[in-house]
C-alpha positions in Angstrom: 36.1 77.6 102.8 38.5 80.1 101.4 41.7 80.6 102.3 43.2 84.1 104.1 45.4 86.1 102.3 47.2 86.4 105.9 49.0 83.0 104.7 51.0 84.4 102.0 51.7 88.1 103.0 54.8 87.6 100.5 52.3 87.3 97.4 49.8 90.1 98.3 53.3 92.4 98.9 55.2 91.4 95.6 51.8 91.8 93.7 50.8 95.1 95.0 54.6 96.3 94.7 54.1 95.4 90.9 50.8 97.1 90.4 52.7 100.0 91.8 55.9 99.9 89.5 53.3 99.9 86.5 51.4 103.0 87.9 55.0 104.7 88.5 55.9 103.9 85.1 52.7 104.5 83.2 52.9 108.3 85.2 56.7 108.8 83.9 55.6 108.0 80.4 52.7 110.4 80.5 55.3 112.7 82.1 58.1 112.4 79.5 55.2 113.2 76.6 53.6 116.1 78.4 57.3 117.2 78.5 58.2 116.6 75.0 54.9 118.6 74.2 56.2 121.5 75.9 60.0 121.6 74.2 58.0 121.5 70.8 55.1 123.8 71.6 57.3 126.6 73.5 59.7 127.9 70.2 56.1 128.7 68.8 55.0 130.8 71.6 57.9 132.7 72.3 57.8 134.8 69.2 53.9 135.7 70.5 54.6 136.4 73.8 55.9 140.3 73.5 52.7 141.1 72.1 50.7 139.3 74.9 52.9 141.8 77.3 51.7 144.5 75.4 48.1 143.7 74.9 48.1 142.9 78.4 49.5 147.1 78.9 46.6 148.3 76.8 44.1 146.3 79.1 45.4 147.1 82.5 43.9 151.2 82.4 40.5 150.1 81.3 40.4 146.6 83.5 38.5 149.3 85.6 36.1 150.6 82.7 34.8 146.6 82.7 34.5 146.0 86.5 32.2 149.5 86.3 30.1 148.6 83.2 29.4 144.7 84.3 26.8 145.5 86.9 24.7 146.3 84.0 25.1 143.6 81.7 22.6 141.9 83.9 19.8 144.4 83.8 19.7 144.0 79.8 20.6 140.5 79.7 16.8 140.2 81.7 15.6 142.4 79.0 17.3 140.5 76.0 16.3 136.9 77.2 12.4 137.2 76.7 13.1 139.0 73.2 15.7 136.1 72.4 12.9 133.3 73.1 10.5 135.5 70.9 12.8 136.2 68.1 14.0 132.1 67.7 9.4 131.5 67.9 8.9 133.7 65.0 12.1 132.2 63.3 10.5 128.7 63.8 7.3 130.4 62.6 9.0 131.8 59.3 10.7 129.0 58.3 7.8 126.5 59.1 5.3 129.2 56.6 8.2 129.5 54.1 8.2 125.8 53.7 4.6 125.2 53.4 4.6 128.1 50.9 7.3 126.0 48.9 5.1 122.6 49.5 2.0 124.5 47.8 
């Protein structure tokens, strides 16, 4: 018969307290790097970041222009998928006739 855990509530404690302590430490390590990555990585974005403000001026006015003109995308994307299927068909068909031309 096996025995209940109930009888050493000191062991289950001091081992779940270590599996604990290693998740703690395992997260500060992964911490510590993800913050290291960020000193190294941030010099080489701050000499990019005045053009991302002033890309991101250009876009704001015609932000608008997009929202208006995506409505339609979907219209000829339902026009452009059936061509699409056609068009990689008739690739498949070229390239299988160019290779049996080569063969003969």
């Amino acid at each position: 018969m096996a025995e209940s855990l109930d009888q050493y509530p000191g062991v289950t404690l001091d081992l779940l307290k270590s599996v604990i302590d290693a998740l703690v430490n395992l997260l500060k390590a992964l911490i510590n790097r993800a913050e290291t990555l960020i000193v190294c990585v941030e010099p080489l974005l701050d000499p990019v970041k005045p053009l991302i403000v002033r890309v991101e001026l250009l876009l704001n006015p015609i932000e608008p222009l997009f929202h208006a003109i995506e409505p339609l995308i979907d219209p000829i994307k339902a026009l452009v998928n059936p061509l699409k299927s056609f068009v990689e068909v008739l690739n498949q068909f070229l390239i299988h006739a160019a290779s049996t031309e080569r063969q003969e």
